[in-house]
N, C-alpha and C positions, 0 to 999 in steps of 0.2 A: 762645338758646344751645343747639345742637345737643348732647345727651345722651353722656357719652362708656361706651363698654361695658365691661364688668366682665366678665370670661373665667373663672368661677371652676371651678376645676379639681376631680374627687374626689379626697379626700385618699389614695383606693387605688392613685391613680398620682402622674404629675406634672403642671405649665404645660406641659411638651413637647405635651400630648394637645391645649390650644388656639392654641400658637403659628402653626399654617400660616393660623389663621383670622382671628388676629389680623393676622397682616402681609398678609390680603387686603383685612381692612375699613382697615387705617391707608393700603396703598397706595389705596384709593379717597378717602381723605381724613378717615377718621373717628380720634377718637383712641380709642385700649385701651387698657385698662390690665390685666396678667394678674398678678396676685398669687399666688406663692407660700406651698401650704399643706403642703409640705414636713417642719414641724418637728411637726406638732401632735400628733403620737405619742410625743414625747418626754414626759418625764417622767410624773405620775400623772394620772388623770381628777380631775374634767372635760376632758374635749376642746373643748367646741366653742367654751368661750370663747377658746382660741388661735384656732378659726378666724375669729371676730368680730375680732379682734385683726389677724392678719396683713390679711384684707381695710382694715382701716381705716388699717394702717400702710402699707399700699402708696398709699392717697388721700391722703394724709397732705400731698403737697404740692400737691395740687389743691384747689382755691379753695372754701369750704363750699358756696358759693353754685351750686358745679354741678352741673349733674341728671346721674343714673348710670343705665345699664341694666344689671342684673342678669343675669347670663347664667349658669347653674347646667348640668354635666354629669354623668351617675350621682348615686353618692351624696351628690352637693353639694347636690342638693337641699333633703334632710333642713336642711342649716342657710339654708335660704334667709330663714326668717322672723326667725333670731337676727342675721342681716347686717344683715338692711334695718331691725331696732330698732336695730340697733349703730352703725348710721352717721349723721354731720351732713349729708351731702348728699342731697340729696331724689334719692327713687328714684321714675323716670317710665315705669318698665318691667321687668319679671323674666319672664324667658324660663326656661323646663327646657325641657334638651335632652336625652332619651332618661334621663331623669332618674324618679329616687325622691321622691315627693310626703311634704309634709310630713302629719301628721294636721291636720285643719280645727279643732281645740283642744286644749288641754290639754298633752303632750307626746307626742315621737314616737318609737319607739325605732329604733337604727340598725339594727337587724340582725331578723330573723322569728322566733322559735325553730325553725323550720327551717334556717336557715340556721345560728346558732349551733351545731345540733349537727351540721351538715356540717364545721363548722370547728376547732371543738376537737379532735381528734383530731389534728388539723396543729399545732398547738401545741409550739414551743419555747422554753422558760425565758420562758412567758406570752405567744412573739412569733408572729405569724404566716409561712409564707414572703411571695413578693412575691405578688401578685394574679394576674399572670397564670402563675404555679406552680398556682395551682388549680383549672384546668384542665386539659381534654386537649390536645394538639396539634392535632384537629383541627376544636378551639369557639377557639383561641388565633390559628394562624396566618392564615383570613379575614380576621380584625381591620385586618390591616398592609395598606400598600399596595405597599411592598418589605421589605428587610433594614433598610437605612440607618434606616429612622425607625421600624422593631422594637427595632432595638437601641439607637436613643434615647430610648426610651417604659419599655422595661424596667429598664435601667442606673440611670433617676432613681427610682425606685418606691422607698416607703419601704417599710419592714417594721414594720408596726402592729404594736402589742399588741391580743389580745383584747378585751382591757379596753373598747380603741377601739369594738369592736362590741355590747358589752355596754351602753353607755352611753342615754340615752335625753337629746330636744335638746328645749326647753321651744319652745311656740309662743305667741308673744307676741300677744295681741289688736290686732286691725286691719292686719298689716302686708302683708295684700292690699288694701289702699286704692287701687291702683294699677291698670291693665290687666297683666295676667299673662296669657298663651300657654305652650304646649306642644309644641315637637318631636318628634315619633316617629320612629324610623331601624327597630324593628321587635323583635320577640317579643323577650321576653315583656313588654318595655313596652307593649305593645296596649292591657291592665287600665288602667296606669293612663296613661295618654292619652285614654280614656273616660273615666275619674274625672275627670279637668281636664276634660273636654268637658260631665260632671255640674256642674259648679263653675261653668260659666260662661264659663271662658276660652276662646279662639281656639285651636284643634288642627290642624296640620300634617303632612302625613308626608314624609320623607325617605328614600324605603327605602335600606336596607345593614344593617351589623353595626354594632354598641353604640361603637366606635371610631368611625363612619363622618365624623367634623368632620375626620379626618387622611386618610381619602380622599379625598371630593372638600369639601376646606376652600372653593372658589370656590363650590359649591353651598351650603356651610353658611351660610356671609360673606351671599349674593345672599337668601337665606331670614329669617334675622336680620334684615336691614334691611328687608324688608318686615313683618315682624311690629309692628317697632315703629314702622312707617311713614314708613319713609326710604328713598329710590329708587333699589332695587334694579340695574338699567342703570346704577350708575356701576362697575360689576366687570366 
């Protein structure tokens, strides 16, 4: 039984960011599934058990018995090891894609202290603006490939709380059991796509900007299926 992929999106945007990718590998024949992580800034932390949640509620009506590929982009990362202990269907593959690695034990925190104190200062009634507000125009507009799917990507973005970033996501013992790979699109993921290269796993590069699955999605799609060893030429 052919493995169906899991698109999981960071919760700093929205699904919009892997949809073009998804309907390259479904037109080629494979199934996806892109679960929305949309709500998981509601209410109070913990976070990341919403995100174990919504993953598993989107599988929900697929059969336990089916293997999944893990596909993590940015800070999806961080919860990739609380997904793959959250889930009943065996996981035969987790991909990062230009993605934030989890720590190799113990727990990870989401945000660097450098980063938290670039961020507080943005802070309103606890919330953050949207993600791409904290940047400049011109680390933001590269990103897109036109308006039309700027202004789809933007529009869905939740507005986190702090809180969101302050949190730290537990790493469950064993849940790289599996073959796990790494996607590069480029700086400053360079670090850590040498650290997955320390670790063991298969490293790629895809050069573009941290968006890059919404550029060219048919290259992201044809890259993915070789990772996990599925043939590439049917895209």
């Amino acid at each position: 039984m052919e493995p169906i992929f899991v698109l999981v999106h960071s919760p700093s945007v929205g699904p919009s960011t892997w949809r073009p990718v998804a309907d390259h590998l479904t037109a080629a024949g494979n199934r996806v599934r892109v679960p929305s992580l949309l709500h998981v800034g509601a209410g109070a932390p913990p976070f990341w058990p919403r995100v174990v949640e919504a993953v598993r509620d989107d599988l929900r009506q697929v059969p336990a018995d089916s293997p999944v590929v893990l596909v993590a982009h940015s800070n999806a990362g961080l919860f990739m090891p609380v997904i793959r202990s959250g889930l009943d269907h065996p996981v035969t593959g987790s991909v990062f894609v230009d993605a934030a690695l989890p720590a190799r034990s113990g727990s990870t925190p989401v945000a660097a202290p450098e980063l938290l104190e670039f961020l507080r200062p943005m802070t309103v009634n606890g919330r953050l603006p949207l993600w791409t507000d904290w940047w400049d125009e011109a680390d933001v507009a590269p990103m897109f490939p036109d308006p039309a799917v700027r202004r789809a990507v933007v529009e869905e973005q939740p507005t986190l709380p702090l809180s969101y970033y302050e949190q730290r996501i537990p790493v469950p013992g064993g849940w790289d059991d599996h073959p796990c790979s790494y996607v590069l699109f480029g700086p400053p993921y360079d670090d850590l796509a040498a650290e997955a290269g320390e670790r063991g796993w298969r490293v790629a590069h895809l050069p573009g900007e941290h968006l890059h699955q919404i550029v060219d999605p048919a290259g992201t799609a044809r890259l993915l299926l070789e990772l996990v060893g599925r043939d590439p030429e049917t895209l």
